[in-house]
N, C-alpha and C positions, 0 to 999 in steps of 0.2 A: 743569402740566408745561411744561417749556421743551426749545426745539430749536433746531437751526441748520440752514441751510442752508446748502451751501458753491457760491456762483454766481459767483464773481470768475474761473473760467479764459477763456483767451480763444476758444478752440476753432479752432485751426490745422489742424485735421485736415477743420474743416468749411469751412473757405474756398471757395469765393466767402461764402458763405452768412452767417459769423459777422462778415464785415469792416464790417457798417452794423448788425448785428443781433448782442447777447449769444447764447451758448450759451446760457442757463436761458431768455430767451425764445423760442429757435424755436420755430415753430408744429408739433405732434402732434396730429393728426386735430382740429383745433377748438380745441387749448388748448393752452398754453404747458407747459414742461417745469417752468418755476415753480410754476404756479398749481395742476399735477398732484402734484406734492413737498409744496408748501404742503398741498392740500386733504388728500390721505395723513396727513399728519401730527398737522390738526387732528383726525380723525377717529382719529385714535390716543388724541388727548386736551391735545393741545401747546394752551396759552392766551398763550405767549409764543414767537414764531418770531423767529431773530435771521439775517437774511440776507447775507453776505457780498458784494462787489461791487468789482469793481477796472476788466475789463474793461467797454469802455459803463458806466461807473458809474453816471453820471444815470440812465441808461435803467431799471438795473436796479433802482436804489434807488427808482423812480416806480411799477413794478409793483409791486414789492414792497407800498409803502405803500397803493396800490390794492385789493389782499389783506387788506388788515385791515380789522376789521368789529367790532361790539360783542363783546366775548368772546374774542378773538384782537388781542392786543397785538404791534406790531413795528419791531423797532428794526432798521437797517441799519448793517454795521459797512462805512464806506466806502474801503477799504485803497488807495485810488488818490486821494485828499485827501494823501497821507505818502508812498507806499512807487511808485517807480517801476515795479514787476512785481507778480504777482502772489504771496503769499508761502507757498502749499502748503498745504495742508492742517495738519499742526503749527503754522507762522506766524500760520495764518489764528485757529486757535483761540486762541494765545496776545495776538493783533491785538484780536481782542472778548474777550476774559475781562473786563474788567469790567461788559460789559455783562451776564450773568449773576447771576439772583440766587442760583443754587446753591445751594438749599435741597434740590435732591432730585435723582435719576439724569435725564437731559438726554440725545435724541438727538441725533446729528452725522448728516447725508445729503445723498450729493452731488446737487447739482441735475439732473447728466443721467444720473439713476440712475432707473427706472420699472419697478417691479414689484408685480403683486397678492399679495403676501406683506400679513398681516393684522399691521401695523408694533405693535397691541398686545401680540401675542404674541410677540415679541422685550423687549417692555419689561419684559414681566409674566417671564418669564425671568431676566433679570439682580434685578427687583426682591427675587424670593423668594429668592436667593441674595446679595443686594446687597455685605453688609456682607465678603463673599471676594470681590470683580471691584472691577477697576478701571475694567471695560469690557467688554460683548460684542461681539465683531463675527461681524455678517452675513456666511456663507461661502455658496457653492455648489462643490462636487465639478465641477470641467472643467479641459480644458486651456489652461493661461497658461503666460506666458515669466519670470513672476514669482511664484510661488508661496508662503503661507504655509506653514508644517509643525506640523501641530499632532496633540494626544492629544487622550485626554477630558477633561484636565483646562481645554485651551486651547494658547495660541500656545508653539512651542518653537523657531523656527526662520524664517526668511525664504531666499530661493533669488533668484537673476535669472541663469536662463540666458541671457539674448543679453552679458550684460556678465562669464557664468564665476564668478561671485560666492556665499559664502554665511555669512550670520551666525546663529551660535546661541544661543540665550538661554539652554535647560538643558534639562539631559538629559532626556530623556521618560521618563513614567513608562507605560508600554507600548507599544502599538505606534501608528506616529503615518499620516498622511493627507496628502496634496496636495491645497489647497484654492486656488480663488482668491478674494480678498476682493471683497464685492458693493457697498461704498461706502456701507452705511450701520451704523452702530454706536450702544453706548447707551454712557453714560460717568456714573460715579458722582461725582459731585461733589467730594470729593474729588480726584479728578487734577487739579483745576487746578491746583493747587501747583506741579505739574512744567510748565507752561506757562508760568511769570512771564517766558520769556527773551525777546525778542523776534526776530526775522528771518526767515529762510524755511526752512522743514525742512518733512520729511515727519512726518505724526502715526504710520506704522507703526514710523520710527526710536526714537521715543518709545517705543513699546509695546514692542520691544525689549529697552527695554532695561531696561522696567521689569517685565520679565518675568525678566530675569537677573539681576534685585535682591531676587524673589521673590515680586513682583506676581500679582495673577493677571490674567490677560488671556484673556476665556470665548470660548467662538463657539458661533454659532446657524450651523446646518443648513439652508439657505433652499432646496436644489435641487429641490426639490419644485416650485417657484415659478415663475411666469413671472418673468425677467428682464430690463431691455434697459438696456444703455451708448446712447447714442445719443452718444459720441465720433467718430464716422466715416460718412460720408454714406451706409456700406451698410449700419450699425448705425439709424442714423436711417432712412431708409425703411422697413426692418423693424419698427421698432416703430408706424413709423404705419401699417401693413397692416395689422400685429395689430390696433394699438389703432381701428381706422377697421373693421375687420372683427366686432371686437366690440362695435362702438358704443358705445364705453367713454367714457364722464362723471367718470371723478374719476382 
């Protein structure tokens, strides 16, 4: 199985902190938010991790390569070699698409995403429905300023309250829910096609609109879950309380 990891932001929110050190490397109770992503995922079942890197590129492409070990292959796609910023998440995937061998459904998880959700059963998910999704994405039930809208069948809608903003992909088919997205999704191999452009977009822009094309775009229920952004220096402390309280190793 192959995955990605998306670790090229710069993390402005964490300054001082990120201005000599990458977001994916800070350090969480003993271990980097890389090495905790990476290990997550090998333990899903990934043999090939493709990791993103813009900001600290060197830095991050070094750990990275440190991470692999017999049985876990990894390539680093370096977007800061070409592209003077980072290019979002959409950009980023269409940046390594051909490092992919897309033979089979592929996770995407952002690097300062840390949650004990069991990442195989998000996979095993979309797998037994494969050939309907284009994608599932990892939801939790809270409050955000950016909101998915979705049914049971999946994504129908996107929201951004602070900017008044809201686009539809199609009409629900019952009654739909306010979700926010958790940052990590599975994607059927297939989707790369929609990915040949290059530049910098969002990959929900994507989903979109290939949901109002007739796509189906699924979602897992994660609230159950512990989850932690570690975006913001009061996000990050919290997760290393938790994760330092629970003597947590991977």
């Amino acid at each position: 199985m192959e995955a990605m990891i998306l670790a090229a932001g710069e993390g402005r929110r964490l300054l001082p902190i990120t201005r000599d050190t990458p977001k994916a490397l800070v350090d969480i109770a003993g271990r980097t938010a890389l090495s905790r992503v990476f290990t997550a995922l090998e333990g899903a079942g990934a043999d090939h991790i493709i990791v993103n890197a813009h900001h600290h590129g060197a830095l991050v492409e070094q750990a990275a390569r440190d991470l692999a070990h017999e049985g876990v292959r990894v390539t680093v796609s370096r977007e800061d070699l070409e592209q003077a910023a980072p290019l979002d998440t959409g950009g980023a995937l269409a940046f390594a698409r051909e490092s992919f061998d897309a033979k089979a459904p592929f996770f995407l998880h952002n690097a300062d995403i840390l949650t004990d959700l069991p990442l195989s059963r998000v996979y095993e998910a979309h797998a037994e429905d494969e050939k309907d999704r284009l994608a599932t994405l990892v939801v939790t039930r809270r409050e955000t300023s950016r909101p998915l809208v979705v049914d049971a069948e999946g994504l129908c809608a996107r929201r951004n309250r602070t900017d008044g903003w809201e686009v539809v992909a199609r009409h629900p088919a019952g009654p739909t829910t306010e979700v926010g997205f958790a940052g990590i999704h599975v994607l059927s191999p297939r989707i790369l096609r929609y990915f040949q452009k290059r530049g910098t977009y969002s990959i929900i822009d994507v989903y979109v609109r290939l949901a109002a094309a007739g796509g189906r775009i699924a979602c897992f229920d994660a609230t159950d879950y512990a989850w932690h952004d570690i975006g913001t220096p009061e996000r990050l402390e919290a997760a290393r309380r938790t994760l330092s309280d629970e003597g947590e190793g991977g």
